[in-house]
N, C-alpha and C positions, 0 to 999 in steps of 0.2 A: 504494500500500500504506500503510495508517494503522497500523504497529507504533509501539509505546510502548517505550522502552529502547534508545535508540540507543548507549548506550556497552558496550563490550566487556568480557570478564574481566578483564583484565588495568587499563585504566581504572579501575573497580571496586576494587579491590584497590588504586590508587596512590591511591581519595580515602576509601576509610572503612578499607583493610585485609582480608587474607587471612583472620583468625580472621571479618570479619563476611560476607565472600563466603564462606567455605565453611558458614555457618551458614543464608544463605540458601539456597543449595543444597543443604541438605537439609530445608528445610520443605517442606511440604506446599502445591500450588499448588491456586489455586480458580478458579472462573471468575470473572471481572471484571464480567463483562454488561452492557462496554460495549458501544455495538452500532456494528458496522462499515457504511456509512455510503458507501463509497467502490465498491463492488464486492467488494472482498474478501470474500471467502468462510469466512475461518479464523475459529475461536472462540478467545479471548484468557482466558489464564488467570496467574495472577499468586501471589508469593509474595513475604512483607515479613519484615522486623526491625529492628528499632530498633538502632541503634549512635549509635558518634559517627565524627565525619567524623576528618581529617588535624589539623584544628584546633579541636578538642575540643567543638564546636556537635554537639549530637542531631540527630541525623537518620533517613530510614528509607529503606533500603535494598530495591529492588523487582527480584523477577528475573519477567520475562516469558516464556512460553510462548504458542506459537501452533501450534491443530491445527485441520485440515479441518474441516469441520462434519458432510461424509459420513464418515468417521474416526468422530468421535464418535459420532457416530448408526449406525454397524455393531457397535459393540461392547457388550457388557455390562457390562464390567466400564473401566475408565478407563485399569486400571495397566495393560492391554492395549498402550496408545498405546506410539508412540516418544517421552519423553522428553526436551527438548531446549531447554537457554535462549536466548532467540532476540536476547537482550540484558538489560542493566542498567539505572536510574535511581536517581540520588539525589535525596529529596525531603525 
């Protein structure tokens, strides 16, 4: 499996803060189109913000989503999907 955001909520929240995880978590996520490469099947969709870290360095904050690709491709509409961050990154 090639996901991106191997760190948890709670991780998250110990290196940039609660005000900058909850702000990711409600942006709007897009698709990445990076192309998975491994067998994996899911389409990778992604959502940023700029913060600062624990030690006041900018950085940007990435919450990662992964949905089937049959998922995707049976629905009309997107907000249809389950919803669901599949992890965090700081970059």
């Amino acid at each position: 499996m090639s996901t991106k955001g191997e760190m948890n909520r709670e991780q998250a929240v110990a290196m940039v803060g609660e005000v900058a995880v909850d702000k990711v978590e409600r942006e709007n996520c897009e698709f990445t189109n990076r192309v998975q490469c491994d067998g994996d099947t899911r389409t990778e969709f992604a959502a940023s913000v700029r913060c600062e870290d624990r030690e006041g360095n900018e950085v940007t904050l990435v919450a990662y989503y992964y949905q089937e690709q049959a998922e995707v491709d049976a629905v009309e509409n997107l907000d249809e999907l389950n919803w669901e961050i599949s992890g965090y990154e700081v970059v």
